[in-house]
N, C-alpha and C positions, 0 to 999 in steps of 0.2 A: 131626594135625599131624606130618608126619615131621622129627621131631628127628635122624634119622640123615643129613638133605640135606646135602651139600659144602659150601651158604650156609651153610646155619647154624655147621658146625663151623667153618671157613675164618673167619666171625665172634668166635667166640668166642676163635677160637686168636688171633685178634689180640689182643685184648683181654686175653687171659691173662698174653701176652708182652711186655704194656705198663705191666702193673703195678709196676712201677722194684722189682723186686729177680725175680733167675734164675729158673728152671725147670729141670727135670733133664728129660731124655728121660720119663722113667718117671713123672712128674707129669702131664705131656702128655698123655701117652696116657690113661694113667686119665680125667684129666678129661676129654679126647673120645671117650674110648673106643674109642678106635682100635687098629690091630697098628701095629709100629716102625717096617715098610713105606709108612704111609698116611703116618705121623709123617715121613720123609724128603721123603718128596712133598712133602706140607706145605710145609715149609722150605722147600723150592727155588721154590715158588711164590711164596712172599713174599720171597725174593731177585727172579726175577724181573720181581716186578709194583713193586721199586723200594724193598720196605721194609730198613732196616739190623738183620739178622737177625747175632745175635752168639753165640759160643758162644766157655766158658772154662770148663775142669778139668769137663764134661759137663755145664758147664748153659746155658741160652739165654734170650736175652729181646731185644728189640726196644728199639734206640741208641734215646729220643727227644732226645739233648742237642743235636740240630740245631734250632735257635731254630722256623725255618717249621713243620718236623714238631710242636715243642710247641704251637702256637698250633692247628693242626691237629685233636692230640689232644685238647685244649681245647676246640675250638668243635665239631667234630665228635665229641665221646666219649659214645661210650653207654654207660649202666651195665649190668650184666649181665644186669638183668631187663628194662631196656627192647629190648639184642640179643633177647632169648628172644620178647618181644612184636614186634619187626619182621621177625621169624626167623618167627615165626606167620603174619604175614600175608603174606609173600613168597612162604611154599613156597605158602598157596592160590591164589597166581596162577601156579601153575607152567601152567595151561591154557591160559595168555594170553602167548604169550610175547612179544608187544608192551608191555603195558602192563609185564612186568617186566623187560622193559630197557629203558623208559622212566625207572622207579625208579631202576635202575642208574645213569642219565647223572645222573638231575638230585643223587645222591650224590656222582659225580666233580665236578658245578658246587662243591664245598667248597672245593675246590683252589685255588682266590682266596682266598688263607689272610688278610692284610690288610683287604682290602676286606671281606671276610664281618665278620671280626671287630668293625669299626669301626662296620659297620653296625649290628652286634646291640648295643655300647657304644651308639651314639648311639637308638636304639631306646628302649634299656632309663633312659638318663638317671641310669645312674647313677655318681652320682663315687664310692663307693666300688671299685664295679667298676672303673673307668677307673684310680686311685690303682694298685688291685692289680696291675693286668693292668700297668702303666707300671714298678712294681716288679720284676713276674717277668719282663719284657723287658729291663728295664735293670741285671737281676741284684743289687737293692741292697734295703735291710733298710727297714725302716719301723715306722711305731709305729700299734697298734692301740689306740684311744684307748676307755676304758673298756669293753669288756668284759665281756661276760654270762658265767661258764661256768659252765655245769649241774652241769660233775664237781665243780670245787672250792666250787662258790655263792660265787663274789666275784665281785666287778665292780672288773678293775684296768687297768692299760695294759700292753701286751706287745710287746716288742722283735721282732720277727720278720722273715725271710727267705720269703717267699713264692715256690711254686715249682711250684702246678698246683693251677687250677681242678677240681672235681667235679660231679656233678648238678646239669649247665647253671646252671653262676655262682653255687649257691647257697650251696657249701659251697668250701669253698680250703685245701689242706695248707701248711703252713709250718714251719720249725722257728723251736723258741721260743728263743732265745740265753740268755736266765734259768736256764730247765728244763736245757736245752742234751739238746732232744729233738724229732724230729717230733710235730705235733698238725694233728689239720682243727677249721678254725675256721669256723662259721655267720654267712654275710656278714650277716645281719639282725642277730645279739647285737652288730657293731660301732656302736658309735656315730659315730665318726670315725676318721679316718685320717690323722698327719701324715709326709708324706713323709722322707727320712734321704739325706744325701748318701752313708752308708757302704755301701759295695759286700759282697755276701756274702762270711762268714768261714768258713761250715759249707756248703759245695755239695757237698762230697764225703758228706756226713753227710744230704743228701736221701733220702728214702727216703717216700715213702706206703705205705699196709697195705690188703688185700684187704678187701671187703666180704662181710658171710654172708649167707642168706635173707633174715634178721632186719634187715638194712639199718644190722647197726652194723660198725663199726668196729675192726681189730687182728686179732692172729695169731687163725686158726683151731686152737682149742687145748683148748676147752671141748664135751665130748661133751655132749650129750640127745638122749634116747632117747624117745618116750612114742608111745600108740596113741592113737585116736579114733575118733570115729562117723563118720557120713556131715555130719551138720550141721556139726561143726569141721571136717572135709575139706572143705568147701564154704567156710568162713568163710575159713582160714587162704590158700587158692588165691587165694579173691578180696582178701584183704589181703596177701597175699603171694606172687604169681604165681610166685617161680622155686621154690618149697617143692614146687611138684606135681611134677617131674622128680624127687625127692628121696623122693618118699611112695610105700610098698611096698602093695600091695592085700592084703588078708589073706581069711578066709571072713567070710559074716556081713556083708557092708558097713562092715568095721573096715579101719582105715590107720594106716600105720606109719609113721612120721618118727626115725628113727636117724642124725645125722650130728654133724658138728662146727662151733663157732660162735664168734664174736668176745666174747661178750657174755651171762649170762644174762636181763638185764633182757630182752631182745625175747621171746623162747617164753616167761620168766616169766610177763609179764603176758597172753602167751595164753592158759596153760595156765590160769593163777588166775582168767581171766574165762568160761572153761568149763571150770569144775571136776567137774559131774558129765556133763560129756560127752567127758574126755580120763583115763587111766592112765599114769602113769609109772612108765616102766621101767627107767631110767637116765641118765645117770649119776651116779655119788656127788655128786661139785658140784652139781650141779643138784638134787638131791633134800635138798642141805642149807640152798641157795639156798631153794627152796620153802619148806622148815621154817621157814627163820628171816623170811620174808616171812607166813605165815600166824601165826606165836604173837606178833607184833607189831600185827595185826590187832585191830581193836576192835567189839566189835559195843554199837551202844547199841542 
């Protein structure tokens, strides 16, 4: 799969640019791996082709406060590992150049930003969808009515400002006006949902956080480091597709996964379910993480 194709970076660099907080030049590039020159190109193409490409004190990122554009990025958002998977199978039609700009058009058919949307609502039946989505169109707060959350183990009601869909409808960032913080909340832990005639008080305080490998959530902030065999490189790929772009090939059929993550729980419980087929190598948190998850362990 040539991950170095135009598609694919031109994808991602969307993506990158939409995740509601800046980018410096120099983040850019790293992540696409590009020179500064590719990086200007870049930009002027997505001027261009229509997108609202912004830049302040050297950083940039892509306006979505245009109501159609959010609905947009909403029904059409890919999460980064589904881009990496239709990024795969694009470049193999590069032989066919019919059938991929056929993909192409029926992409642009998204552009009936209303009518898609209403569609996929009335589809799906569900009122909690329809509540949220009425909310983050109508910029106003609502109440999340009982409440699963995993982090804190309560079940309460949460005052919230709703302000963008995730992983096709399943998940939705809002900030909590309690907390007085953004959180993504999992549309199944709601139970109900009563609408609020109060219009948002925190818009400017929107902000969603980038996703890691591990598919959680918040700053990239937390190093591990560790190798493995062929068998965890095989398991981790297929549980975790965007980790192969990320994984160093070493001698011997051993691989290396060194980056940074939102979260120890995800590689945790990788590494803890193949314990004699992964070495870690770093980092301190994570190797204390480990610690304090194995001497809690019970063996009967």
């Amino acid at each position: 799969m040539r991950t170095n194709s135009k598609t694919y970076r031109i994808l991602r660099f969307i993506l990158f640019l939409s995740n509601s907080y800046p980018k410096t030049k120099e983040e850019c590039s790293s992540f696409l791996e590009i020179r500064d020159t590719a990086f200007y190109n870049y930009c002027n193409l997505l001027k261009e082709t229509g997108f609202n490409l912004c830049q302040k004190e050297g950083r940039y990122w892509i306006d979505c406060s245009d109501q159609e554009f959010r609905v947009l990025q909403n029904i059409l958002h890919f999460s980064e590992e589904e881009t990496y998977t239709l990024c795969q199978t694009m470049d193999k039609l590069d032989g066919n150049p019919g059938t991929n700009n056929r993909l192409k058009s029926k992409l642009a058919a998204f552009l009936n930003y209303d009518k898609t949307i209403e569609n996929y609502i009335r589809k799906e039946k569900s009122a909690k969808i329809q509540a949220l989505h009425k909310a983050i169109k109508q910029k106003k707060q609502l109440i999340l009515v009982n409440y699963s959350s995993g982090n804190s183990e309560t079940i309460k009601n949460r005052t919230v400002e709703p302000f963008e869909f995730k992983n096709n409808f399943d998940l939705v960032w809002a900030f909590d006006t309690e907390l007085k913080q953004n959180r993504q909340f999992k549309v199944c832990r709601i139970q109900d949902i009563i609408e609020s005639p109060i219009s948002w008080e925190y818009e400017k305080q929107h902000r969603s956080k980038p996703v890691d490998v591990f598919r959680n959530t918040g700053d990239l902030n937390k190093q591990i480091d560790f190798r493995m065999n062929l068998k965890a490189k095989n398991l981790i790929i297929e549980e975790y597709p965007l980790s192969e772009r990320e994984l160093e090939e070493l001698a011997g059929n051993q691989f290396r996964l060194n980056i940074q993550v939102a979260k120890y729980e995800g590689p945790g419980r990788f590494v803890l379910g193949l314990i004699d087929d992964i070495q870690v190598i770093g980092g301190d948190g994570f190797r204390e993480y480990l610690r304090a998850k194995i001497d809690k362990m019970q063996i009967f």
